[in-house]
Residue frames as qw, qx, qy, qz and C-alpha x, y, z in Angstrom:
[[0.781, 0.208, 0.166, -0.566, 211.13, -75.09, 87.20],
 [0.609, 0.183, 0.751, 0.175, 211.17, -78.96, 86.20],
 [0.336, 0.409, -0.366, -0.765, 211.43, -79.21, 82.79],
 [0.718, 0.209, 0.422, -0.512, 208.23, -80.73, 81.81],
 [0.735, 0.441, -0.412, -0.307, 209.31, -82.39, 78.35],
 [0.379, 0.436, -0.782, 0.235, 211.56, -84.81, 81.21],
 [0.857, -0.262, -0.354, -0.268, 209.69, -87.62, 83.04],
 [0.220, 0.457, -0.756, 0.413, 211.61, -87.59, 86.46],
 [0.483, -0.450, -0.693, -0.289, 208.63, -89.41, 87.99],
 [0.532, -0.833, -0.149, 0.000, 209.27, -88.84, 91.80],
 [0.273, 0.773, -0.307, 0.483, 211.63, -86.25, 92.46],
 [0.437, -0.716, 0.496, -0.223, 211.87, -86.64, 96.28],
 [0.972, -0.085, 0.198, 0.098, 212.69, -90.53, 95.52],
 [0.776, 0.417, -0.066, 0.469, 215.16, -89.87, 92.86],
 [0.095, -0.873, 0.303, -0.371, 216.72, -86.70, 95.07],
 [0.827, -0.411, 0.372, -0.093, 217.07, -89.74, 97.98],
 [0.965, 0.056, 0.180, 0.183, 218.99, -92.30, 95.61],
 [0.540, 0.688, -0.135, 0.465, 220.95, -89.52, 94.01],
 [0.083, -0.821, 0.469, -0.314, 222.04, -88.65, 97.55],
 [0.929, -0.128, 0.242, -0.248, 222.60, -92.59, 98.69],
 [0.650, -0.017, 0.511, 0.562, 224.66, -94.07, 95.63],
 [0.129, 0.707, -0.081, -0.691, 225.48, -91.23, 93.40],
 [0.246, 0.228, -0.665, -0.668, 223.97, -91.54, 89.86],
 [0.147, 0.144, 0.963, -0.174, 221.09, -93.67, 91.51],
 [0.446, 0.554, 0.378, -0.592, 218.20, -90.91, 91.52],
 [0.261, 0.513, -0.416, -0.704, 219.37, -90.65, 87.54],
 [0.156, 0.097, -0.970, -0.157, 218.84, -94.12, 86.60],
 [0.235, 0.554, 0.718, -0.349, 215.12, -94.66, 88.37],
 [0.057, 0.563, 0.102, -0.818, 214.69, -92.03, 85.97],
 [0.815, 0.501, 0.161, 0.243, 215.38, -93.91, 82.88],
 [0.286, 0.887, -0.362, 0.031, 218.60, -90.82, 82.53],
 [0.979, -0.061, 0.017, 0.195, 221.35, -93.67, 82.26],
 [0.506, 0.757, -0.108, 0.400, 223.76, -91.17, 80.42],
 [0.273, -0.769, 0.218, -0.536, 223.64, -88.95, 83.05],
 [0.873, -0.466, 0.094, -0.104, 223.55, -91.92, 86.02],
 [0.906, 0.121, -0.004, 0.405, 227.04, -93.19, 84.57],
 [0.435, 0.677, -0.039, 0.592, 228.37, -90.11, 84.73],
 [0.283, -0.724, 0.248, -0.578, 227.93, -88.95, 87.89],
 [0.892, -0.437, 0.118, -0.003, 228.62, -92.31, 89.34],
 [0.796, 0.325, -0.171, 0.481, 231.71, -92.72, 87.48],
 [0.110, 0.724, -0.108, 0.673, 232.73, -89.12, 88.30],
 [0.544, -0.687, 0.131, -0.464, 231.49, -88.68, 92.33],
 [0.992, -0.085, -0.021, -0.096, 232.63, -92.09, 92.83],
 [0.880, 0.087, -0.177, 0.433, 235.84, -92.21, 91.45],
 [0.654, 0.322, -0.512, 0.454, 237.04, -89.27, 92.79],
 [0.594, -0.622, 0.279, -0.426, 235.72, -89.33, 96.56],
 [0.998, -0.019, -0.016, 0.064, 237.89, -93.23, 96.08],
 [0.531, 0.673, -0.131, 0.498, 240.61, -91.39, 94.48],
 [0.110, -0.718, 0.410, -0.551, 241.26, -89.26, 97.73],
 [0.800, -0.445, 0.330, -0.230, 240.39, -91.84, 100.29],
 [0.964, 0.046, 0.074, 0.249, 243.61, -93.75, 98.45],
 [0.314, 0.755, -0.113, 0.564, 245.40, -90.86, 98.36],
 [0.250, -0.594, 0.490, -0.587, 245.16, -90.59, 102.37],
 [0.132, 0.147, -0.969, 0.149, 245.92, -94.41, 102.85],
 [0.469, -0.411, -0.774, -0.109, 241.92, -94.95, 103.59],
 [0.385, -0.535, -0.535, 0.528, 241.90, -92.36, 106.53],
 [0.058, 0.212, 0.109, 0.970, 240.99, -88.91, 104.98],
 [0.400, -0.454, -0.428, -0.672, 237.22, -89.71, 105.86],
 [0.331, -0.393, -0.794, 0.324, 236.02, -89.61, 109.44],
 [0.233, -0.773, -0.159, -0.569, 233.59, -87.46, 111.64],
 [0.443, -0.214, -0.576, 0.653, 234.19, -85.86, 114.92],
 [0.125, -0.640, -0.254, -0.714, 231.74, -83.28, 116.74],
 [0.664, -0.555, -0.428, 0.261, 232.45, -82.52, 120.83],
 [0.310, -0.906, 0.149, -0.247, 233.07, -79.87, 123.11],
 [0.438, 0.412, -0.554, 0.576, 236.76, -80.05, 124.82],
 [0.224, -0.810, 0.133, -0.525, 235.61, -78.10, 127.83],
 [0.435, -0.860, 0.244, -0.110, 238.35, -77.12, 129.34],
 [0.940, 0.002, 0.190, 0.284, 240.31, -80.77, 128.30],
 [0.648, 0.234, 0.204, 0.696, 242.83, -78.78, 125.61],
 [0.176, -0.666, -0.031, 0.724, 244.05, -74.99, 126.53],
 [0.063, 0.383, -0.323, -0.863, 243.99, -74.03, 122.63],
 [0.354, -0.184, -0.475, -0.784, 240.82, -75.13, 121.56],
 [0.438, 0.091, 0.487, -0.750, 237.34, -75.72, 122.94],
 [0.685, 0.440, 0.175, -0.554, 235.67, -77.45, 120.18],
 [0.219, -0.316, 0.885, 0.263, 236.40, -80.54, 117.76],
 [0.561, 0.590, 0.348, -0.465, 235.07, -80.13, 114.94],
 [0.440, -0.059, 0.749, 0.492, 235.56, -81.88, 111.58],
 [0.196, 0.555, -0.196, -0.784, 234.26, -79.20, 108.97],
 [0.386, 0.467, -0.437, -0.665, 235.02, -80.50, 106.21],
 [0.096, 0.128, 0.981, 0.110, 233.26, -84.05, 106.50],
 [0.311, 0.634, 0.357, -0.612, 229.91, -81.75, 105.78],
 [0.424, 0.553, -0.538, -0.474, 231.19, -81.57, 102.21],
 [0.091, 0.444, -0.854, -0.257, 231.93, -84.94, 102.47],
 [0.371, 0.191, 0.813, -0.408, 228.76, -86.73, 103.94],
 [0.546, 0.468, -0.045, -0.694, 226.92, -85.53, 100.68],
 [0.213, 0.318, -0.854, -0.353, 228.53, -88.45, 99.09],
 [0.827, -0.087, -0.047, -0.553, 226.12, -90.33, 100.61],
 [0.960, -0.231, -0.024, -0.156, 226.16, -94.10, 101.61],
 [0.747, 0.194, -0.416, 0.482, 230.40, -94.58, 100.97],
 [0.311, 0.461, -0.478, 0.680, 230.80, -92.09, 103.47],
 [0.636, -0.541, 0.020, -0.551, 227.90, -92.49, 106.43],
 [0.854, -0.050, -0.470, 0.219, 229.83, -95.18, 107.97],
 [0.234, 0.376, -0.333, 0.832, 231.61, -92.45, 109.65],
 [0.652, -0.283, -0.284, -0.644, 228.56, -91.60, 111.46],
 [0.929, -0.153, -0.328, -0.082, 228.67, -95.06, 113.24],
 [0.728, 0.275, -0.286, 0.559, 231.97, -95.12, 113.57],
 [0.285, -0.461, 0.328, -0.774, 231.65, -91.67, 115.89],
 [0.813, -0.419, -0.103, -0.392, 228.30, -93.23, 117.77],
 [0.942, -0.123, -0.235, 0.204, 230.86, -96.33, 118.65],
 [0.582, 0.360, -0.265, 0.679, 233.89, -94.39, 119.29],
 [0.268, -0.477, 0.253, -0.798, 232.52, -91.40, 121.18],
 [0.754, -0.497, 0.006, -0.429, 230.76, -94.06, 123.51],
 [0.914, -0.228, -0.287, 0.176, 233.72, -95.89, 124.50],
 [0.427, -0.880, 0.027, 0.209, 234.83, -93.11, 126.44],
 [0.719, 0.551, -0.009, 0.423, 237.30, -91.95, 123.58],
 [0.023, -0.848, 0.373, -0.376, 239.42, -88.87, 125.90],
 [0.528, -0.573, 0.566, -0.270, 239.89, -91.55, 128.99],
 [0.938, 0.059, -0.250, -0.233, 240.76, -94.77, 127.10],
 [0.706, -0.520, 0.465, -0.123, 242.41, -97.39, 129.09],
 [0.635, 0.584, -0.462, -0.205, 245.36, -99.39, 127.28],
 [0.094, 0.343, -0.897, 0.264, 245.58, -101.64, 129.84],
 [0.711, 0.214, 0.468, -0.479, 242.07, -102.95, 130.24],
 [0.075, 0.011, 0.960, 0.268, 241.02, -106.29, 127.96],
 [0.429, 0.081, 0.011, -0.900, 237.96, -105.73, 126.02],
 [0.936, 0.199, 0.058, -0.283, 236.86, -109.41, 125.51],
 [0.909, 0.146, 0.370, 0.124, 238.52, -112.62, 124.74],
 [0.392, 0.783, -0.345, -0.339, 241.28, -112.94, 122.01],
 [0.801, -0.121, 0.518, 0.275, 242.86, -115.72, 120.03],
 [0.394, 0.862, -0.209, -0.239, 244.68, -113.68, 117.30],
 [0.805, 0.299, -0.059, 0.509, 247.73, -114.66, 115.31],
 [0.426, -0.855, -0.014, 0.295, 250.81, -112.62, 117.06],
 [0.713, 0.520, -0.024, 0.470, 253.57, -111.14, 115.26],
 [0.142, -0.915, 0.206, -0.318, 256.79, -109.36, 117.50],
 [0.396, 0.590, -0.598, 0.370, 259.53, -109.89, 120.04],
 [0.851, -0.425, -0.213, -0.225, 260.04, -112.11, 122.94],
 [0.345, 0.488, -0.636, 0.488, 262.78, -112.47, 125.26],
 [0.833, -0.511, -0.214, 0.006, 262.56, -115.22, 128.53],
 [0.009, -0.607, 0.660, -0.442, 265.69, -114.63, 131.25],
 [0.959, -0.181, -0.123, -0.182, 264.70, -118.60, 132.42],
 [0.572, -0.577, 0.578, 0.078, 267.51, -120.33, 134.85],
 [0.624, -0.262, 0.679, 0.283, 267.50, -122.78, 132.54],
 [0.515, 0.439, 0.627, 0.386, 266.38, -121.84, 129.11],
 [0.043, 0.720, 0.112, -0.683, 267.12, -118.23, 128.65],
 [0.401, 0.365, 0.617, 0.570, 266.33, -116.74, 124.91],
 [0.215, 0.742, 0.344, -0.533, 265.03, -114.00, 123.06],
 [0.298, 0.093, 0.674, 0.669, 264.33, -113.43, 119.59],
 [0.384, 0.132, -0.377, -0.833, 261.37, -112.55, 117.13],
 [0.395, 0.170, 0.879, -0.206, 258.20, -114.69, 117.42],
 [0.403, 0.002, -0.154, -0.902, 255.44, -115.49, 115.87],
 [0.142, -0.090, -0.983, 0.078, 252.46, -117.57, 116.56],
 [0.416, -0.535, -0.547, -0.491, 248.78, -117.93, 118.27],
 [0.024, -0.235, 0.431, -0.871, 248.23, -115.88, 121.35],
 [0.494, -0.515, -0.687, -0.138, 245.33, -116.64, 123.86],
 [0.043, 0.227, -0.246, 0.942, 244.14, -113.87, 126.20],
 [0.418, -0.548, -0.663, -0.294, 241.09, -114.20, 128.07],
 [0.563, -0.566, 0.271, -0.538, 239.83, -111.80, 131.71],
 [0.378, -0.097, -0.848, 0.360, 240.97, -114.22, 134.78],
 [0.224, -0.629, 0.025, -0.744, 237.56, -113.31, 136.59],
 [0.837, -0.351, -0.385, 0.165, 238.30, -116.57, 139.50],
 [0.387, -0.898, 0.163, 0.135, 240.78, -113.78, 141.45],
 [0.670, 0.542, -0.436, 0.259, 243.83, -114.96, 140.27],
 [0.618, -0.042, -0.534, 0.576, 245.36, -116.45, 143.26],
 [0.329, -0.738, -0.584, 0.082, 243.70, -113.59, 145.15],
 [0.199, -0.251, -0.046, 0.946, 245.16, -110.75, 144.13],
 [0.382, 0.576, 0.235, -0.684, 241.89, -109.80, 142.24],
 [0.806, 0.473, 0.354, 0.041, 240.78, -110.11, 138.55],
 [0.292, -0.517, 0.681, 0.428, 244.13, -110.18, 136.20],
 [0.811, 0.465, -0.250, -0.250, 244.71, -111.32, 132.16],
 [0.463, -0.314, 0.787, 0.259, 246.21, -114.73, 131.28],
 [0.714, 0.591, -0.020, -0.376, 246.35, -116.43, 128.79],
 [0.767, -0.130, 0.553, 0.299, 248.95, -119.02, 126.40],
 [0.360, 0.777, -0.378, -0.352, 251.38, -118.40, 123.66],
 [0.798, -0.158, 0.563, 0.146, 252.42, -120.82, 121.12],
 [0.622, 0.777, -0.099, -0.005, 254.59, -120.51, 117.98],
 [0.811, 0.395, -0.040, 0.431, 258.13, -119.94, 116.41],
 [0.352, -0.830, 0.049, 0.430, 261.07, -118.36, 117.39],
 [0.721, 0.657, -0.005, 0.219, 262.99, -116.86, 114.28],
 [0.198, -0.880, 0.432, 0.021, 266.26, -115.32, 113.88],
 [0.012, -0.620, 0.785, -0.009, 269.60, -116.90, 114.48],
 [0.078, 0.192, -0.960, 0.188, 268.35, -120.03, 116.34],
 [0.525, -0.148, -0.308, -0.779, 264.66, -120.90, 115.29],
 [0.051, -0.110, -0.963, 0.242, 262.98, -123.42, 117.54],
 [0.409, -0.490, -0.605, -0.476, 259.17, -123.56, 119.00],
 [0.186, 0.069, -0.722, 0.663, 258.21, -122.37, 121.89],
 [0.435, -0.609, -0.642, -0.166, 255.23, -122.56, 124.36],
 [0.255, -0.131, -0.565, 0.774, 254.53, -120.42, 127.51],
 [0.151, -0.788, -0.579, 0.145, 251.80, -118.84, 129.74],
 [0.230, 0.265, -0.061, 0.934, 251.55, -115.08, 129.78],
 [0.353, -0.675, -0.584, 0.280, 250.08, -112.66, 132.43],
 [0.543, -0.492, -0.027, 0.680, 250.21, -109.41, 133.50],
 [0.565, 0.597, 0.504, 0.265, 248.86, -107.29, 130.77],
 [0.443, -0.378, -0.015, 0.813, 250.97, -103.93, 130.37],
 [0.190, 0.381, -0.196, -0.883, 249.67, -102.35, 127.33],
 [0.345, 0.317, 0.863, 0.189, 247.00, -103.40, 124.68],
 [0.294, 0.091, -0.192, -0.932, 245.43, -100.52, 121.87],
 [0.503, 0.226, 0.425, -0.717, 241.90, -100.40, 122.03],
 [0.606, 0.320, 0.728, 0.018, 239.86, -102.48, 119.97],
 [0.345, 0.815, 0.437, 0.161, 238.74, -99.12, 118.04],
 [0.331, -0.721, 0.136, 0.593, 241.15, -97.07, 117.06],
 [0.114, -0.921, 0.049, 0.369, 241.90, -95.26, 114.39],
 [0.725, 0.532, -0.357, 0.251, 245.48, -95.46, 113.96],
 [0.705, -0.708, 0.037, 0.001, 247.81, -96.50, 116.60],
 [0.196, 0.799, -0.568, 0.008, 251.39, -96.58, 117.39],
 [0.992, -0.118, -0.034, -0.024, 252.64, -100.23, 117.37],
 [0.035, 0.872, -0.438, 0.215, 256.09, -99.58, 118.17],
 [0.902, -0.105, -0.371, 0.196, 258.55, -102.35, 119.35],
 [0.124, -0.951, 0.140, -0.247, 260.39, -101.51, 122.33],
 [0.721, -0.665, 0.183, -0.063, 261.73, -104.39, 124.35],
 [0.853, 0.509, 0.038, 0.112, 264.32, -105.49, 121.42],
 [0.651, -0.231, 0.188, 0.698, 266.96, -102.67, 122.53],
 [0.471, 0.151, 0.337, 0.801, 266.77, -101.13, 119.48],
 [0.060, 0.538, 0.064, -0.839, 266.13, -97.20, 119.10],
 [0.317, 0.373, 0.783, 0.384, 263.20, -97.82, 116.63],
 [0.296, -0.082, -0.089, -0.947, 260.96, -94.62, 114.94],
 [0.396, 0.226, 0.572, -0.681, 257.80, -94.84, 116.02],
 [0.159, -0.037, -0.855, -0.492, 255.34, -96.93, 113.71],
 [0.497, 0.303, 0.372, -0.723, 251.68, -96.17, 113.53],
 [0.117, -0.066, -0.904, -0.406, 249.11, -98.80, 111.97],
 [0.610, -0.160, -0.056, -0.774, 245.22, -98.60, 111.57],
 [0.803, 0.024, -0.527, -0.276, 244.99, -102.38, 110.85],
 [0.597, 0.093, -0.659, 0.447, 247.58, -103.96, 113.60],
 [0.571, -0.750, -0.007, -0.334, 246.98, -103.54, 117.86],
 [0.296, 0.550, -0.646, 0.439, 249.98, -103.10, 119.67],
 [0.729, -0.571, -0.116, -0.359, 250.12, -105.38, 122.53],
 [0.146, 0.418, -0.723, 0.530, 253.15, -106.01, 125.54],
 [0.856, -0.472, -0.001, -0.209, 252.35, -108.71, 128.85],
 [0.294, -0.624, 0.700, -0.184, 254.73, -110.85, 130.99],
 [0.734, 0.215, -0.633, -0.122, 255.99, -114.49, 130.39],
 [0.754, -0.479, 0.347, -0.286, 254.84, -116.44, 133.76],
 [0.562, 0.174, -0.808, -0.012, 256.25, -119.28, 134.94],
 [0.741, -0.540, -0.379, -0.124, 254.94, -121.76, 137.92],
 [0.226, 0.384, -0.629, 0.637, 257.14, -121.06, 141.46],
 [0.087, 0.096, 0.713, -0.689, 255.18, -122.76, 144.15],
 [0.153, 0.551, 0.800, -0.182, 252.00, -121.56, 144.76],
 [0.355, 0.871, -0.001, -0.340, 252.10, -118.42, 142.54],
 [0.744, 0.506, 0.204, 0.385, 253.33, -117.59, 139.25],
 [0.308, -0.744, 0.187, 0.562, 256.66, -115.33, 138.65],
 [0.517, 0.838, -0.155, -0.080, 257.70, -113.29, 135.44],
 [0.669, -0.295, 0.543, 0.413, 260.57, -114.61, 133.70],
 [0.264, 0.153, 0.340, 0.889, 260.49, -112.18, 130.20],
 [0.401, 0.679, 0.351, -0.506, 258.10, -110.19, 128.09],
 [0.373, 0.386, 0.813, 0.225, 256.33, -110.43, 124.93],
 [0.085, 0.644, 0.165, -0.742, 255.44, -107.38, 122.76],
 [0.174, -0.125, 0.602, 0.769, 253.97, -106.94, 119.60],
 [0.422, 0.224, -0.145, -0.867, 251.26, -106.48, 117.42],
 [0.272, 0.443, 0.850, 0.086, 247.42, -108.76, 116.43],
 [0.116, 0.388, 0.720, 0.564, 245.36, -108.19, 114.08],
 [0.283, 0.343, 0.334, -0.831, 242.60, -105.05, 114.16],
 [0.474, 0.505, 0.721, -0.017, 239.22, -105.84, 112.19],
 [0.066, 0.366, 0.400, 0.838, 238.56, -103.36, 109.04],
 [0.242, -0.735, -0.383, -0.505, 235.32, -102.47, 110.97],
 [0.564, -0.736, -0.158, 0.338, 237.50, -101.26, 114.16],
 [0.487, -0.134, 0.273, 0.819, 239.93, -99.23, 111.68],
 [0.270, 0.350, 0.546, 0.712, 237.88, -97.85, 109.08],
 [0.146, -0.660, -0.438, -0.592, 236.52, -94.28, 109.21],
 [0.533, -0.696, -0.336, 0.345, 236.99, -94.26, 113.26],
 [0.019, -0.993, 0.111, -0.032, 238.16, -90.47, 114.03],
 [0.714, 0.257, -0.335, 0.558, 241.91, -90.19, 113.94],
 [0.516, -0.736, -0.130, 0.418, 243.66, -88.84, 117.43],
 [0.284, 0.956, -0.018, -0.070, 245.71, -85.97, 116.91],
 [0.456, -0.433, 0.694, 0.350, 249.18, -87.59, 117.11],
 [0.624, 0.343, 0.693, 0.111, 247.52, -89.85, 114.07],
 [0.434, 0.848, 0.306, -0.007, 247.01, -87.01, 112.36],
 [0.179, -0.864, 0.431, 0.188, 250.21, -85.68, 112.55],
 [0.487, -0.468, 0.666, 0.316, 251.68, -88.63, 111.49],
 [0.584, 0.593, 0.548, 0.087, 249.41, -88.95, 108.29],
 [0.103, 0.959, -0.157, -0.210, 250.67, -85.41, 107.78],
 [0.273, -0.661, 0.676, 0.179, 254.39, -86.65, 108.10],
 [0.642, 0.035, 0.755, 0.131, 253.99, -89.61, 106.10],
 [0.494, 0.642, 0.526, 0.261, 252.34, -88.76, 102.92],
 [0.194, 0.168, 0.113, 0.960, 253.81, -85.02, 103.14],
 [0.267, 0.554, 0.507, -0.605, 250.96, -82.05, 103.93],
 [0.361, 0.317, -0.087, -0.873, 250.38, -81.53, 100.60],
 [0.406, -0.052, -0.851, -0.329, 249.17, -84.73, 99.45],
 [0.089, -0.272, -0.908, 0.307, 247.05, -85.40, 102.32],
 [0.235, 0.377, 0.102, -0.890, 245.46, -81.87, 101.97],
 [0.433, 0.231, -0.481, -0.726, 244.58, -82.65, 98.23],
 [0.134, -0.099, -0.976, -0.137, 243.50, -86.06, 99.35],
 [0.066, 0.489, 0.780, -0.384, 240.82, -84.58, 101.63],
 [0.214, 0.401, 0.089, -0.886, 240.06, -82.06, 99.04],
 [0.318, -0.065, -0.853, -0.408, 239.17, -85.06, 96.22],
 [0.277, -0.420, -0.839, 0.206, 236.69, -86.19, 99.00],
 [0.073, 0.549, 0.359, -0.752, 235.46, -82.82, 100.03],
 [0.105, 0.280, -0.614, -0.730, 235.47, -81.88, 95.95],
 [0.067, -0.028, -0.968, -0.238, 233.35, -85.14, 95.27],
 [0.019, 0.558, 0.759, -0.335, 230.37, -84.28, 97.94],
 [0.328, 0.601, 0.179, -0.706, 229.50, -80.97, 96.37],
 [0.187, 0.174, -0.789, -0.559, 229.81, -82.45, 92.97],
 [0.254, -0.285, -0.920, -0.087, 227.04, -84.95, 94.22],
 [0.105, 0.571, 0.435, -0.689, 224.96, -81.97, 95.44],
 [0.237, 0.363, -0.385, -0.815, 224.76, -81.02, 92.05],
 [0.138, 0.105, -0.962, -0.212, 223.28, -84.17, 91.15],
 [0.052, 0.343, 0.769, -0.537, 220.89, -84.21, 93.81],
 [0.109, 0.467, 0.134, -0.867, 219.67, -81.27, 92.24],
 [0.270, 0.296, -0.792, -0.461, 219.73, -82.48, 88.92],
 [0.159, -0.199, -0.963, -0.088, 217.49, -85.70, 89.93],
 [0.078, 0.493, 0.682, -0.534, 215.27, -83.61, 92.13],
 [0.464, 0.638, 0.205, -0.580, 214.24, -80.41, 89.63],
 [0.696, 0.620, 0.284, 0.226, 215.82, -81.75, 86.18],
 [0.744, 0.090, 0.112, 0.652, 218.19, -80.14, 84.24],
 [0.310, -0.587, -0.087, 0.743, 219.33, -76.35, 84.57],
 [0.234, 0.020, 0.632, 0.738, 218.65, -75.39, 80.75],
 [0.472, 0.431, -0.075, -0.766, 216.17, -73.07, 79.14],
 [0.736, 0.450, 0.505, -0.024, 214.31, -74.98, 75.75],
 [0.585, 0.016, 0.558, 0.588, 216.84, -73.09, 73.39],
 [0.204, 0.336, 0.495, 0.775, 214.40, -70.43, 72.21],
 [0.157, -0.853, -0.260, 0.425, 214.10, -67.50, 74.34],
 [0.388, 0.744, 0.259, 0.479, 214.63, -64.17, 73.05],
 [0.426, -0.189, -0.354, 0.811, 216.96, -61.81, 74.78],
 [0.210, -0.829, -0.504, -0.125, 214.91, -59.06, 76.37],
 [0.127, 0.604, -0.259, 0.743, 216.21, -55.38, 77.43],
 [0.309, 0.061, -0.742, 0.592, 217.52, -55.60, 80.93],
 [0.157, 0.091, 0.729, -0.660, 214.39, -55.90, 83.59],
 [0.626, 0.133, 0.136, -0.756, 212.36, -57.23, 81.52],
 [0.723, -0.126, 0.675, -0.072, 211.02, -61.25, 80.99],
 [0.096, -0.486, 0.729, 0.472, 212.03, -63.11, 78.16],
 [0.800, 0.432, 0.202, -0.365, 209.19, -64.52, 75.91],
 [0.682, 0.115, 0.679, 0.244, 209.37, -66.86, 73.11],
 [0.271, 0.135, -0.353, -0.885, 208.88, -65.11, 69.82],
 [0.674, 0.399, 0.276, -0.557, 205.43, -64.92, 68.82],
 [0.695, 0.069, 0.712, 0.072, 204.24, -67.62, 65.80],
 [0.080, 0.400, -0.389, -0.826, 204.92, -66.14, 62.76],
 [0.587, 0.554, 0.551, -0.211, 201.26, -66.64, 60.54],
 [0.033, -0.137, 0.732, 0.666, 202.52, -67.83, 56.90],
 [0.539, 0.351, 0.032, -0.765, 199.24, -66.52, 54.88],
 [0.671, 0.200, 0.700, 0.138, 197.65, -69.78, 52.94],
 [0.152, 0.192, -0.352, -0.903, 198.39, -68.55, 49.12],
 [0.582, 0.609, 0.193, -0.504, 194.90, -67.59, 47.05],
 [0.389, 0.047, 0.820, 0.418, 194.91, -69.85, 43.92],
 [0.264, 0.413, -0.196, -0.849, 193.42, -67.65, 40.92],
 [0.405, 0.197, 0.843, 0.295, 191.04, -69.82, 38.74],
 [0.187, 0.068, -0.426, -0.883, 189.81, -68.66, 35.53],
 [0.634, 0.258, 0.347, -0.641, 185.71, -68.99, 34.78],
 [0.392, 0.141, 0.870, 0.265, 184.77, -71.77, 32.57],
 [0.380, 0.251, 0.019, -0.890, 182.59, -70.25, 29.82],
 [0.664, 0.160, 0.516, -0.517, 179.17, -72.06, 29.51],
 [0.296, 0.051, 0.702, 0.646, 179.41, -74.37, 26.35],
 [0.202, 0.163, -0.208, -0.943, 176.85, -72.97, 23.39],
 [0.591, 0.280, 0.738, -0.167, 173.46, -74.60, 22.20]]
């Protein structure tokens, strides 16, 4: 039972704000105390874990396998049920499924071009030109664009133009067309592996949320077609809203595991799992009031209800007055 001496005007509103931005429903209330507390608290540490697991403890996933994975059937992210309670820091997730799960997330294609790109490029480049062979680090501005005019009639094909720096030993500038897209991580993803490969060197595998691993061919004119003469691999920019919250694949997870150790990642998603039932309390709290008795019940033998004591009636005292005796005539 609301306790009636506390003015929570509308409960279902303040239940709503307290599940929204925790410590909101408390504040509409006028309880400020309380609002600071639970925002400070829910807040800092559902933040606390999600920096603890590099920004990637929080995502949803909810699909049937059938039949895709021989040891499970079912893909299912438990413990973001604890975590959705946080309300508004974590519903992004949410989205983030809707957008994932509809771009055919089991069959994605890392050789398909989802749109345009003019990105800054950062990676390795190596031309085998007659006359101008090289190959170094690059960096620079990449241009990528569908070719949907046939390409010389072999059908639709990426091109596109690369211009920037070669570093290293023997820095210069260089320019060239590129074709022939080989690999490119989805727009949305997670976390991906952005490995360099074409360098030679026997590198560990590197996995980034932010960065999109991409690899094409370095054309050159010969006539009436164009003819590879290197390749170009490395890594552009991914947006925060194509990184953040987007389900992790299960390599991804594995390597979050391996990176941060399993017990730090565990505790990271338990700060974040920890945080949403904390803000269930709250909810509660904004919706019936506080959890507390008035302080003066009387304990009552077991199965029976607890009453107030009864008002204790302090007699008014009787004031004795003496007769006045009548004066004499």
């Amino acid at each position: 039972m609301a306790d009636p001496r506390i003015n929570l005007k509308n409960p279902n509103v303040a239940a709503l704000l307290a599940f929204l931005i925790p410590g909101a429903g408390h504040w509409y209330q006028g309880r400020r105390f309380k609002a600071a507390i639970y925002s400070v608290c829910v807040l800092g540490t559902f933040c606390w874990g999600q920096a603890m697991a590099e920004w990637k403890g929080v995502y949803f996933r909810w699909q049937d396998l059938e039949g895709q994975n021989r040891f499970r059937s079912k893909d299912r992210t438990i413990g973001y049920l604890s975590q959705v309670l946080v309300g508004l820091p974590s519903l992004p997730a949410i989205i983030q499924w809707r957008r994932y799960a509809s771009d055919d997330a089991d069959g994605r294609d890392f050789t398909k071009l989802d749109g345009p790109i003019d990105a800054m490029f950062e990676g390795y480049a190596k031309s085998d030109s007659v006359n101008d062979a090289w190959e170094g680090p690059v960096t620079g501005q990449i241009q990528l664009s569908p070719d949907d005019s046939g390409a010389r009639g072999f059908g639709q094909e990426v091109r596109g133009h690369f211009r920037g720096k070669l570093t290293g030993d023997a820095p210069r500038d260089v320019e060239f067309d590129v074709a022939g897209l080989q690999m490119i991580a989805p727009k949305l993803l997670g976390n991906g592996n952005v490995t360099i490969t074409i360098d030679g060197k026997n590198r560990p595998k590197e996995y980034s949320s932010s960065k999109r691993i991409l690899r094409c061919r370095i054309m050159t004119e010969r006539g009436e077609f164009d003819a590879p003469i290197g390749e170009l691999e490395g890594t552009i920019p991914r947006a925060f809203t194509d990184w953040y919250q987007v389900p992790l694949e299960d390599d991804a997870v594995n390597e979050m595991t391996r990176k941060l150790g399993g017990k730090q990642y565990e505790i990271a998603l338990l700060f974040t799992w920890v945080a949403g039932l904390l803000n269930l309390l709250a909810i509660w709290d904004a919706y019936e009031g506080p959890a507390y008795g008035y302080g003066d019940e009387v304990d009552q033998p077991e199965g029976q209800l607890a009453t107030a004591p009864a008002a204790t009636v302090v007699p008014t005292p009787v004031v004795a007055t003496t007769a006045t005796p009548a004066p004499s005539s």
